[in-house]
PyMOL Python script that loads the backbone (N, CA, C, O; Angstrom):
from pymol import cmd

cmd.read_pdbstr("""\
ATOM      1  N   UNK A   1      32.786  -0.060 -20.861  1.00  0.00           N
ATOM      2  CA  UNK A   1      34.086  -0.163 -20.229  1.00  0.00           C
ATOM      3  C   UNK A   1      34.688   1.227 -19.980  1.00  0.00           C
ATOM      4  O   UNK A   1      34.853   1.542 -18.802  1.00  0.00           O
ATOM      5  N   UNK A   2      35.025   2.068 -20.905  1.00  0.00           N
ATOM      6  CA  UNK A   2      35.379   3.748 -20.454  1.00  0.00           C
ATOM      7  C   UNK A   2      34.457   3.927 -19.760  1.00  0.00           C
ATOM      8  O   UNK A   2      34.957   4.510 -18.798  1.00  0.00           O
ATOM      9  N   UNK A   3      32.889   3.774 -19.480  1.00  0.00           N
ATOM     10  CA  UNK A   3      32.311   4.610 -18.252  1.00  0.00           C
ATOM     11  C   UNK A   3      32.814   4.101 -17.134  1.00  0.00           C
ATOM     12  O   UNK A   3      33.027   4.961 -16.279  1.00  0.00           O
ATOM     13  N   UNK A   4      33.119   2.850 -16.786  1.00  0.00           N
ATOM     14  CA  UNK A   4      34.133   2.482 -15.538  1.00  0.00           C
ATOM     15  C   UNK A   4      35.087   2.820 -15.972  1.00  0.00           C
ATOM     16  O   UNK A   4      35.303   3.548 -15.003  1.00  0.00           O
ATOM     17  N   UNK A   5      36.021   2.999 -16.645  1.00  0.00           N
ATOM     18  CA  UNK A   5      37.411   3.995 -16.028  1.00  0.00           C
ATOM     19  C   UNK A   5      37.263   5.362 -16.165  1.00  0.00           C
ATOM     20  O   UNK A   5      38.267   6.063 -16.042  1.00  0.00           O
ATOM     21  N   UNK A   6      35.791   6.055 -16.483  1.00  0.00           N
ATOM     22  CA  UNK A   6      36.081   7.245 -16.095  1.00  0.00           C
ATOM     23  C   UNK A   6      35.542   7.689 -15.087  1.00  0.00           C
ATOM     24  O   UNK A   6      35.671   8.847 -14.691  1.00  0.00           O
ATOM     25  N   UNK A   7      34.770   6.682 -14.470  1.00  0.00           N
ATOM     26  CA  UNK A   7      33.616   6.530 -13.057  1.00  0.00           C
ATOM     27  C   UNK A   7      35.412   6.196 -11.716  1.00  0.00           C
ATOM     28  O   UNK A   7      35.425   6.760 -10.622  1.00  0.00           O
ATOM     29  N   UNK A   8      36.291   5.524 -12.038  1.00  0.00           N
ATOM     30  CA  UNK A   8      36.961   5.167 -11.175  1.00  0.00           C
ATOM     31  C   UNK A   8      38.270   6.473 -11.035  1.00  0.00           C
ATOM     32  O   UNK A   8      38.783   6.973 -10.033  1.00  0.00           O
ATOM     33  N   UNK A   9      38.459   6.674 -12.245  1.00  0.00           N
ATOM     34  CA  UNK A   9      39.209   7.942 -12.196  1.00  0.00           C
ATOM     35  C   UNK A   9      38.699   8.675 -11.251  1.00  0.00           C
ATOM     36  O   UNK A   9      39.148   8.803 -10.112  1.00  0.00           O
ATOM     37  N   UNK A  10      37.412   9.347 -11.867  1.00  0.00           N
ATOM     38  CA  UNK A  10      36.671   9.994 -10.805  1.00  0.00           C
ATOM     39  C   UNK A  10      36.773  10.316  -9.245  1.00  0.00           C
ATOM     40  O   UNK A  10      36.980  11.315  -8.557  1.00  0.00           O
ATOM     41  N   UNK A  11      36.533   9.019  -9.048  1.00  0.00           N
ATOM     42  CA  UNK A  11      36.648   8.429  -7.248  1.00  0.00           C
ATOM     43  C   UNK A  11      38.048   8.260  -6.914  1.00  0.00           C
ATOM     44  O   UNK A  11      38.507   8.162  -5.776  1.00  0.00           O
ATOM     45  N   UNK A  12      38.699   8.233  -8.030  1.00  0.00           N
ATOM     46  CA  UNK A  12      40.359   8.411  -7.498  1.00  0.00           C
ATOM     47  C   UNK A  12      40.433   9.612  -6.827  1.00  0.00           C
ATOM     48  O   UNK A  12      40.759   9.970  -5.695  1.00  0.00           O
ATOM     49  N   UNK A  13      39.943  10.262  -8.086  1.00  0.00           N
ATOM     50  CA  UNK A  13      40.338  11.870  -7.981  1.00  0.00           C
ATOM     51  C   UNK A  13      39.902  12.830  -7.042  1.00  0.00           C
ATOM     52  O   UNK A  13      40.462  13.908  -6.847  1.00  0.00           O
ATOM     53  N   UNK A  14      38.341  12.195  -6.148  1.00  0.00           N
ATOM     54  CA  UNK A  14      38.164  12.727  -5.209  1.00  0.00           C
ATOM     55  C   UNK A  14      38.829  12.354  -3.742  1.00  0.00           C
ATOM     56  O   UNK A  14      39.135  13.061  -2.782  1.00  0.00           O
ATOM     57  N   UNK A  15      38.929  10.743  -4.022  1.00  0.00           N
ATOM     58  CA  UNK A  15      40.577  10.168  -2.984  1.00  0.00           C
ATOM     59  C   UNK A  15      41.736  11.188  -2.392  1.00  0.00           C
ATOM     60  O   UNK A  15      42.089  11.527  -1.262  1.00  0.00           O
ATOM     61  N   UNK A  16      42.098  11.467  -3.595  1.00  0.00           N
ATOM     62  CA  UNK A  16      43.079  12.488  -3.532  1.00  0.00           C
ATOM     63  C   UNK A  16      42.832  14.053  -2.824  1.00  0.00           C
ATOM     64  O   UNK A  16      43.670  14.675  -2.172  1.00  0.00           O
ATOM     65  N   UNK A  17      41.581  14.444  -3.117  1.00  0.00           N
ATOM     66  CA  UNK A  17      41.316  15.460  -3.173  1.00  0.00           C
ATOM     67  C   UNK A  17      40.793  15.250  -1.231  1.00  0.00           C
ATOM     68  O   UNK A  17      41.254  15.982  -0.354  1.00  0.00           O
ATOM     69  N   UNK A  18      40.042  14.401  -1.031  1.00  0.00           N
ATOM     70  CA  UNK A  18      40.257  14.141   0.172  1.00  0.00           C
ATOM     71  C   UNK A  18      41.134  14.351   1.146  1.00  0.00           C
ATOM     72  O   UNK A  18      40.857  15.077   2.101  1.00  0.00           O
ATOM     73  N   UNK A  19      42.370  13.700   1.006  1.00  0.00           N
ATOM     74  CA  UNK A  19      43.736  13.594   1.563  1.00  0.00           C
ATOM     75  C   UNK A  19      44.526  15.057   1.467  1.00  0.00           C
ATOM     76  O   UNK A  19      45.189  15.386   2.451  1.00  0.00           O
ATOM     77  N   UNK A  20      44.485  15.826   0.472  1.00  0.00           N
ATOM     78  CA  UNK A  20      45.235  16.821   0.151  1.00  0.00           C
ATOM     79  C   UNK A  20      44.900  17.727   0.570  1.00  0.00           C
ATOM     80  O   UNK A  20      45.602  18.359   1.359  1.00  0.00           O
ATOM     81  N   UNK A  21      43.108  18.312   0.002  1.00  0.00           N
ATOM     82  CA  UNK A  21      42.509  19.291   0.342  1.00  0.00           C
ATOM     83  C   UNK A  21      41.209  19.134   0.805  1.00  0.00           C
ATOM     84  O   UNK A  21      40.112  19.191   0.249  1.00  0.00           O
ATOM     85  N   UNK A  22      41.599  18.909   2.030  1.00  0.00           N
ATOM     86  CA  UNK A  22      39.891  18.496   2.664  1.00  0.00           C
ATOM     87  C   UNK A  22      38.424  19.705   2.674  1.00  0.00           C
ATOM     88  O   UNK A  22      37.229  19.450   2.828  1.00  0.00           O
ATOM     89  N   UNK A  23      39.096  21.003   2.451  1.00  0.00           N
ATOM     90  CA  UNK A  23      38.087  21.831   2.527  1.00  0.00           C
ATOM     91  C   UNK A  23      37.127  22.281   0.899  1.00  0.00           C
ATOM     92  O   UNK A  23      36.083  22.890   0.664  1.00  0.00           O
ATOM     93  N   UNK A  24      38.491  21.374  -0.187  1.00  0.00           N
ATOM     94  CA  UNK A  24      37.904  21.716  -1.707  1.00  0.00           C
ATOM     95  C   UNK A  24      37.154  20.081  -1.685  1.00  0.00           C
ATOM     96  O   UNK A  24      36.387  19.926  -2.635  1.00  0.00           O
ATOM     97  N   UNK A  25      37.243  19.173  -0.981  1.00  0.00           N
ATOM     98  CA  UNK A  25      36.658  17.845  -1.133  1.00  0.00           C
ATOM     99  C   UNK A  25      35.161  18.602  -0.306  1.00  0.00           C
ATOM    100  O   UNK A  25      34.138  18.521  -0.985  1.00  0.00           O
ATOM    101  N   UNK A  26      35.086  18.972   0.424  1.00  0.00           N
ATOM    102  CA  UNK A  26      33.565  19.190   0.931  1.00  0.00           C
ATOM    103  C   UNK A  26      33.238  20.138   0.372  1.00  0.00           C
ATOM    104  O   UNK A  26      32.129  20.430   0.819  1.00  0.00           O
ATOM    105  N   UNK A  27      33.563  20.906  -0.441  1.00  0.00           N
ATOM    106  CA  UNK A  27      32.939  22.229  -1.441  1.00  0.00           C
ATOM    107  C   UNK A  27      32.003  21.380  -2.255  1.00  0.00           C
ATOM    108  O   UNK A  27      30.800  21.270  -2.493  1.00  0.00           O
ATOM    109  N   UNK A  28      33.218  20.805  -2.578  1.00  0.00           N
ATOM    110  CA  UNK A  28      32.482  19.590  -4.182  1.00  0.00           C
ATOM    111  C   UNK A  28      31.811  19.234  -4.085  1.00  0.00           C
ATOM    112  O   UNK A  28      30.907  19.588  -4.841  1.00  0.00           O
ATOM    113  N   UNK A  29      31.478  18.020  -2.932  1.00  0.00           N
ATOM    114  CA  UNK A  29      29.857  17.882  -2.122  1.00  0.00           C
ATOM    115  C   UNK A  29      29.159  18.797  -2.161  1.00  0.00           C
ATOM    116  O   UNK A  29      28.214  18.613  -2.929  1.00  0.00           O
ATOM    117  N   UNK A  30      29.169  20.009  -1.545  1.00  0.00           N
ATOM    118  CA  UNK A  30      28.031  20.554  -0.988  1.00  0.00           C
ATOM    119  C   UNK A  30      27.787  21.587  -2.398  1.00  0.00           C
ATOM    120  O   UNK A  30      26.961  22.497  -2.326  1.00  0.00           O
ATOM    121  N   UNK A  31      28.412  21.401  -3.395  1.00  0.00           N
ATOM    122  CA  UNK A  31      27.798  22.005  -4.875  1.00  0.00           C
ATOM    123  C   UNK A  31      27.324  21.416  -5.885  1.00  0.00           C
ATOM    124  O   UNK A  31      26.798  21.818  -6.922  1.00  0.00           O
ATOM    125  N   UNK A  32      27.662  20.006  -5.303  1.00  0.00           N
ATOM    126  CA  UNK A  32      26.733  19.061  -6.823  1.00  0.00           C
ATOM    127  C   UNK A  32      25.538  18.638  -6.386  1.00  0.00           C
ATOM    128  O   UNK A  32      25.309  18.565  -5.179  1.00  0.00           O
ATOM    129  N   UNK A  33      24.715  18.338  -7.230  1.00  0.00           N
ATOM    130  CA  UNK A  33      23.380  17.457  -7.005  1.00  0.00           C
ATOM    131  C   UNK A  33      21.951  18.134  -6.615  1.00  0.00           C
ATOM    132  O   UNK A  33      22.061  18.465  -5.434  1.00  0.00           O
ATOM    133  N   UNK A  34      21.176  18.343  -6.903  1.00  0.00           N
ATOM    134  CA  UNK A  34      19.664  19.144  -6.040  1.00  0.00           C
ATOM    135  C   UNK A  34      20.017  19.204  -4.857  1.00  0.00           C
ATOM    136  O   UNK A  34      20.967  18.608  -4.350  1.00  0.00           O
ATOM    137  N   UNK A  35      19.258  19.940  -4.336  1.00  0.00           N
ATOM    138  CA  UNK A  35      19.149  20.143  -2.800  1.00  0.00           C
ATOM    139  C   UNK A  35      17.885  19.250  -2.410  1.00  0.00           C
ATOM    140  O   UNK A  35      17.033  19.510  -3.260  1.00  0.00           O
ATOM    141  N   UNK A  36      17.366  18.290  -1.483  1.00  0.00           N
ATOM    142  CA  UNK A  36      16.259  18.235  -0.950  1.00  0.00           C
ATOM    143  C   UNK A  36      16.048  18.462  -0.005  1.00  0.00           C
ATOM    144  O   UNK A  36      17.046  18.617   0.699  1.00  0.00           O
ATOM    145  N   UNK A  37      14.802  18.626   0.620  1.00  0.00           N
ATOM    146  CA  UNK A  37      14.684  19.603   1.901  1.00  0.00           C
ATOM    147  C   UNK A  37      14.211  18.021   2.738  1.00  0.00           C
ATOM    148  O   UNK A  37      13.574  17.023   2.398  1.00  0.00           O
ATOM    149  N   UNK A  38      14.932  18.480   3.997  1.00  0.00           N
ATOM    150  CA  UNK A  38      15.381  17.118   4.729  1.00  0.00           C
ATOM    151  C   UNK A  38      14.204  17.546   5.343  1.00  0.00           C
ATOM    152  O   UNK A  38      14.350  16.895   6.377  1.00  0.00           O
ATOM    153  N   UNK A  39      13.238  18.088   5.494  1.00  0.00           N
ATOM    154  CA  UNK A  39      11.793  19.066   6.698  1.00  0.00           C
ATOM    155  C   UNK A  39      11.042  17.706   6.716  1.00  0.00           C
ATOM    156  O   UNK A  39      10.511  17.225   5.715  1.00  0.00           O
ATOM    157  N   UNK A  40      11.045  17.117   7.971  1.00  0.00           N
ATOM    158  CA  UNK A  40       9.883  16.518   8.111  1.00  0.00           C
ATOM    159  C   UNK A  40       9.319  16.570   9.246  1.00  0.00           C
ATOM    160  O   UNK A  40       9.796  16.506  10.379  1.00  0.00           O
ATOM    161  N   UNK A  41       7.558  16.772   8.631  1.00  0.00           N
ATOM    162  CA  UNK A  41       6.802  17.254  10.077  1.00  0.00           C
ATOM    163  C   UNK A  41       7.060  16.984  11.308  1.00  0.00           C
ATOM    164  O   UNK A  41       7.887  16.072  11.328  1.00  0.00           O
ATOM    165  N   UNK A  42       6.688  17.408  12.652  1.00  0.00           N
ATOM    166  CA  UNK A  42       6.387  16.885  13.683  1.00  0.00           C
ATOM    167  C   UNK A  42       5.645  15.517  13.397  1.00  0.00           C
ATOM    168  O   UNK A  42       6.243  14.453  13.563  1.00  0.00           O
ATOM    169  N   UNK A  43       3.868  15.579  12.811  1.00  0.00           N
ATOM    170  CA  UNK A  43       3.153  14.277  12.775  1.00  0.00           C
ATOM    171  C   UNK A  43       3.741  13.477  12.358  1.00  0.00           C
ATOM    172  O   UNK A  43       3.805  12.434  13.009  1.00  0.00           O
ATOM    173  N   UNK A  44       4.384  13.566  11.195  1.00  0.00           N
ATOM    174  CA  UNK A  44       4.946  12.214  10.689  1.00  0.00           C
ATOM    175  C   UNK A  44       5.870  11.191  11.448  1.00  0.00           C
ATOM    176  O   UNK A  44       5.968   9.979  11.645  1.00  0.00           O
ATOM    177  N   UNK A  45       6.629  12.641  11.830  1.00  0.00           N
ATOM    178  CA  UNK A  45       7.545  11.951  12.915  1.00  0.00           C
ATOM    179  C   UNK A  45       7.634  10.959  13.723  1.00  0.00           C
ATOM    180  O   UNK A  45       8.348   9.958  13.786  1.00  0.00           O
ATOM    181  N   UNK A  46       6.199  11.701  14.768  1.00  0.00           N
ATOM    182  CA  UNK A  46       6.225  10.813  15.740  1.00  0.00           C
ATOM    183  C   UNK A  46       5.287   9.285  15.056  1.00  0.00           C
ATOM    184  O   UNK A  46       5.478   8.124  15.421  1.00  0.00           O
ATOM    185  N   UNK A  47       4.033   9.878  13.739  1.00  0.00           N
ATOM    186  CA  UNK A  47       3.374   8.615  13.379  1.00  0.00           C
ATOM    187  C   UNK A  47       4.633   7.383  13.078  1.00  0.00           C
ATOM    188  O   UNK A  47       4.634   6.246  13.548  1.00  0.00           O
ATOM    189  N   UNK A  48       5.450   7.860  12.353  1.00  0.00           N
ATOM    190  CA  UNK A  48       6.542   6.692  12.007  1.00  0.00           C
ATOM    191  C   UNK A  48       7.011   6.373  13.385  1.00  0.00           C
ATOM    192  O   UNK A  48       6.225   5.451  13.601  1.00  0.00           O
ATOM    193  N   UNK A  49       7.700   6.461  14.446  1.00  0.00           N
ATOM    194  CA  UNK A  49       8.202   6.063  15.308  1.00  0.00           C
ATOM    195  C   UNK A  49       7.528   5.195  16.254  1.00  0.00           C
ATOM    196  O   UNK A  49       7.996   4.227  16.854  1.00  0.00           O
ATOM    197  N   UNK A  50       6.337   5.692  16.300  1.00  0.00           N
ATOM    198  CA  UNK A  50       4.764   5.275  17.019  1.00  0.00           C
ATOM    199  C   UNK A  50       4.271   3.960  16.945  1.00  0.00           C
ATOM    200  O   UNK A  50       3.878   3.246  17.867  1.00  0.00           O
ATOM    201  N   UNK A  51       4.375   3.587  15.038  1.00  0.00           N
ATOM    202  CA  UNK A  51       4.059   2.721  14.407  1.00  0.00           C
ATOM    203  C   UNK A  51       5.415   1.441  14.364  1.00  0.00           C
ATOM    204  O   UNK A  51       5.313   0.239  14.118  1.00  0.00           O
ATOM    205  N   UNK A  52       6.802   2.362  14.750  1.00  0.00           N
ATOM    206  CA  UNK A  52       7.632   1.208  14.732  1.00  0.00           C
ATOM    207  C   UNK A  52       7.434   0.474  16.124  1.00  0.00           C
ATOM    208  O   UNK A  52       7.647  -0.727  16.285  1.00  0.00           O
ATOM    209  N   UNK A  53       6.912   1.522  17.305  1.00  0.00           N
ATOM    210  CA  UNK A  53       7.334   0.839  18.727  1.00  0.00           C
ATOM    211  C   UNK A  53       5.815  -0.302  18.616  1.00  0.00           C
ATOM    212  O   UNK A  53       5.903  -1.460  19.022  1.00  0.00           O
ATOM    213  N   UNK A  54       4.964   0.055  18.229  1.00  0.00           N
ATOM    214  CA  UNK A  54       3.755  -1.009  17.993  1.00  0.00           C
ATOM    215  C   UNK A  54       3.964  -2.190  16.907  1.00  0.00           C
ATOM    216  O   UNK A  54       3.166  -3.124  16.987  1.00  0.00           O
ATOM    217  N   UNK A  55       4.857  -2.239  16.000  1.00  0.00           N
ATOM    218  CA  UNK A  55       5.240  -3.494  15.781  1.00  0.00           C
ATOM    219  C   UNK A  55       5.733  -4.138  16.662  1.00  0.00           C
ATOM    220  O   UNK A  55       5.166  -5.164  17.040  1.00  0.00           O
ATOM    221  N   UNK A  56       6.858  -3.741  17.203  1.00  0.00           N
ATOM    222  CA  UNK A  56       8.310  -4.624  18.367  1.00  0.00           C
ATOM    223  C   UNK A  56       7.164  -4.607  19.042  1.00  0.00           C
ATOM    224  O   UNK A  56       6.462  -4.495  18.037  1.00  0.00           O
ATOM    225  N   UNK A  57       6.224  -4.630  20.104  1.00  0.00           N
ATOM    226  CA  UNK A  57       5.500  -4.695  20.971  1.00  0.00           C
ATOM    227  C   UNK A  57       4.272  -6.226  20.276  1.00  0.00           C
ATOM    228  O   UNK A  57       3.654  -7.214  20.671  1.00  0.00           O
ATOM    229  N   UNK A  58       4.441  -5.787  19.592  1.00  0.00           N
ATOM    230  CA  UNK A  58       3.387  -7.246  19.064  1.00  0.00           C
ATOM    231  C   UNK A  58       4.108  -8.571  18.633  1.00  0.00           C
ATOM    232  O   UNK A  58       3.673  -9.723  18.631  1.00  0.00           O
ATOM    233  N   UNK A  59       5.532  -7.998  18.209  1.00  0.00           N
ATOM    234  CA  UNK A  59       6.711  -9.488  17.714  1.00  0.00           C
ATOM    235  C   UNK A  59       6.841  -9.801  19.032  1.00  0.00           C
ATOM    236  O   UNK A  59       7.034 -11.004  19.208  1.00  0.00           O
ATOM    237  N   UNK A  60       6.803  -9.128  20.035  1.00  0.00           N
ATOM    238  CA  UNK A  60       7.788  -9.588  20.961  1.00  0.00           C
ATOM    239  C   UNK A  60       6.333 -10.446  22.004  1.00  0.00           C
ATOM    240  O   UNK A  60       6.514 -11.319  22.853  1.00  0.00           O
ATOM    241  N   UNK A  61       5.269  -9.980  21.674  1.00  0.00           N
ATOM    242  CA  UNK A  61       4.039 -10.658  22.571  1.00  0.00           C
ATOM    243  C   UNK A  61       3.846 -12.065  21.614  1.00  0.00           C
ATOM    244  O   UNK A  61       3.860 -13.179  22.136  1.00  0.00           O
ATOM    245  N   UNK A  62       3.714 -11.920  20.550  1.00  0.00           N
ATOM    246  CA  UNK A  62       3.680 -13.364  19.671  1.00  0.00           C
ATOM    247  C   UNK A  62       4.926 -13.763  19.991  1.00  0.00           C
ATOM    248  O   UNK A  62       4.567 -14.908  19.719  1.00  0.00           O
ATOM    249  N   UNK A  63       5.974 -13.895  20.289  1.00  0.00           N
ATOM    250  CA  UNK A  63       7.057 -14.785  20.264  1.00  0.00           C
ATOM    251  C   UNK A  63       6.860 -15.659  22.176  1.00  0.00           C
ATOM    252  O   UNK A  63       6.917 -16.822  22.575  1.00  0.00           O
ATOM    253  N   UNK A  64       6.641 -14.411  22.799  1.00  0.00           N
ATOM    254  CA  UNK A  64       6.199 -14.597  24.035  1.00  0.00           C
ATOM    255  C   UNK A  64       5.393 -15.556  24.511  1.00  0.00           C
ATOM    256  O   UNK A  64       5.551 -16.251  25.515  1.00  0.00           O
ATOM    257  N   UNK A  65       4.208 -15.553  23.455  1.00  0.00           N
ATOM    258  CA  UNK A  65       3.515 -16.694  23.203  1.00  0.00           C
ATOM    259  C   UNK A  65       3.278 -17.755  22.376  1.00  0.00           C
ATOM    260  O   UNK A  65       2.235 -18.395  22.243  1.00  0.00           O
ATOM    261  N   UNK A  66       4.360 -17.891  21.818  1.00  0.00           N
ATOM    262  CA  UNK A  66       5.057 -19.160  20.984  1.00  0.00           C
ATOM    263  C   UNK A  66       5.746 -19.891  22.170  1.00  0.00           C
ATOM    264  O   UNK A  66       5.716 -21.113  22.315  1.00  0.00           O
ATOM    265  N   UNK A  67       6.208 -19.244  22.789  1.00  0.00           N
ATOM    266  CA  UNK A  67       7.271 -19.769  23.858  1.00  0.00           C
ATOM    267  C   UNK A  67       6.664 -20.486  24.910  1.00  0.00           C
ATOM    268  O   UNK A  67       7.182 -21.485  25.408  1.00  0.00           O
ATOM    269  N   UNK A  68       5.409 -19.936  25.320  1.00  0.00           N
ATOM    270  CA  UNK A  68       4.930 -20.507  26.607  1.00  0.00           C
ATOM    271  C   UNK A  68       4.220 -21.426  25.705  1.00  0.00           C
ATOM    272  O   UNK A  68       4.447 -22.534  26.191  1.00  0.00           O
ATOM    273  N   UNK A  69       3.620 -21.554  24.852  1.00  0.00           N
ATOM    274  CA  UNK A  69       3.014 -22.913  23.995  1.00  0.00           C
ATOM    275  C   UNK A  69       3.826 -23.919  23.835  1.00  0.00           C
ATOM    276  O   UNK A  69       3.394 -25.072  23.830  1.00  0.00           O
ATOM    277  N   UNK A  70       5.534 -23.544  23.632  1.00  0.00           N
ATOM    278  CA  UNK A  70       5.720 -24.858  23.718  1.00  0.00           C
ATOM    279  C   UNK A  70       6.333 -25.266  24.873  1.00  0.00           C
ATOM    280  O   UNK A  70       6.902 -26.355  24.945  1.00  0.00           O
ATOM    281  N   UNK A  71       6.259 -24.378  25.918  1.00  0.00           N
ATOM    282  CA  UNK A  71       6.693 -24.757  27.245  1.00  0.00           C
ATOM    283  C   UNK A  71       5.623 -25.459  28.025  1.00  0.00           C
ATOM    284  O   UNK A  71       5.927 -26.019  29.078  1.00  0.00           O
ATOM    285  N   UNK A  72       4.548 -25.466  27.637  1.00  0.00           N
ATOM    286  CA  UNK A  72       3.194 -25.933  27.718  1.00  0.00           C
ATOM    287  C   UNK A  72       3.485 -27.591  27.586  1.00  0.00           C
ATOM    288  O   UNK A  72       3.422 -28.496  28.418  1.00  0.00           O
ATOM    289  N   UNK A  73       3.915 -27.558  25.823  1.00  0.00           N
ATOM    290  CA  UNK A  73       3.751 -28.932  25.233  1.00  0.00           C
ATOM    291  C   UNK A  73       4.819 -29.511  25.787  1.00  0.00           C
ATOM    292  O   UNK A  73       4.458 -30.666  26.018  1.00  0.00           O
ATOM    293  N   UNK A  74       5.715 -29.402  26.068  1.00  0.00           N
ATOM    294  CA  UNK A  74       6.853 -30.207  27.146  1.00  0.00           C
ATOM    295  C   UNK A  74       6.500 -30.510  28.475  1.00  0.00           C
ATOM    296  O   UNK A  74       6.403 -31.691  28.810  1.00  0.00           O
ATOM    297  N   UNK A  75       6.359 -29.884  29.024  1.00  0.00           N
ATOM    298  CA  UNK A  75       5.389 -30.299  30.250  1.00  0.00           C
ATOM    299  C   UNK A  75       4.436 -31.145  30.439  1.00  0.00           C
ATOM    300  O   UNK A  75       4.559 -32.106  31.198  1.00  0.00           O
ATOM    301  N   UNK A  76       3.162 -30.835  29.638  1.00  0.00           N
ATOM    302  CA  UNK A  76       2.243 -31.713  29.335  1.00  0.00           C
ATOM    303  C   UNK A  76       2.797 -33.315  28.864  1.00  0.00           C
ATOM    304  O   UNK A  76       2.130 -34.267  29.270  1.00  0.00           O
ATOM    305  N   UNK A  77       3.873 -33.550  28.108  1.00  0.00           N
ATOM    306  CA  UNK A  77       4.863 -34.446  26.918  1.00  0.00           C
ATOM    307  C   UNK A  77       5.139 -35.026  28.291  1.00  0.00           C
ATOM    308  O   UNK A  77       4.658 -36.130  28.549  1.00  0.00           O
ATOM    309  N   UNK A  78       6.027 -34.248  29.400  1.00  0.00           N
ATOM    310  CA  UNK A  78       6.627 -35.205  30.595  1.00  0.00           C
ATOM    311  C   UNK A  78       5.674 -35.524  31.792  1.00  0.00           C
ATOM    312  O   UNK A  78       5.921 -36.328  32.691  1.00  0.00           O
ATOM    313  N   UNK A  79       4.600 -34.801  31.667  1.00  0.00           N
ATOM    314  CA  UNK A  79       3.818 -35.659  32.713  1.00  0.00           C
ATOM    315  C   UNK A  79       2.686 -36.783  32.087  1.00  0.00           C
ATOM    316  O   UNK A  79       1.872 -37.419  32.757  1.00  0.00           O
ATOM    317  N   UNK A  80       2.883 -36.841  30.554  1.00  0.00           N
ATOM    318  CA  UNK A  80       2.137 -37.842  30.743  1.00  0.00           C
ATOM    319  C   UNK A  80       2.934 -39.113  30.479  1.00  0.00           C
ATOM    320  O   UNK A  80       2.399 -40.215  30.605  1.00  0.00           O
TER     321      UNK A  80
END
""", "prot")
cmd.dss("prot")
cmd.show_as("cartoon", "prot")
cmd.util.cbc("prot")
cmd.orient("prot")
């Protein structure tokens, strides 16, 4: 229970610090916590992006052809 009210204090206190002094609220950020290095390759890059447009390209051909299957079976359903 005190680590939530001293976790909420906390977030009060940067509330405030927000509103009042916006340039000591982004200090505070940019001095706590590790740094990680945001660097990511060119390859990866484009492999991740590559690999997302080749999923949507295959949902959207299977749905494509879900659709005409059952536009199929209705048709077939009213002519016979």
């Amino acid at each position: 229970m005190c680590k939530n009210a001293s976790y909420r204090k906390k977030m009060h206190d940067i509330e405030c610090l927000k509103r009042s002094n916006p340039r000591a609220f982004w200090r505070y950020f940019k001095s706590t916590g590790n740094r990680v290095s945001n660097s990511v390759s060119l390859e990866d890059f484009k492999d991740f992006f590559a690999n997302l447009s080749d999923g949507y390209v295959n949902m959207t051909r299977q749905k494509n052809f879900v659709v005409h299957i059952i536009l199929t079976l209705i048709i077939v359903h009213f002519l016979n």
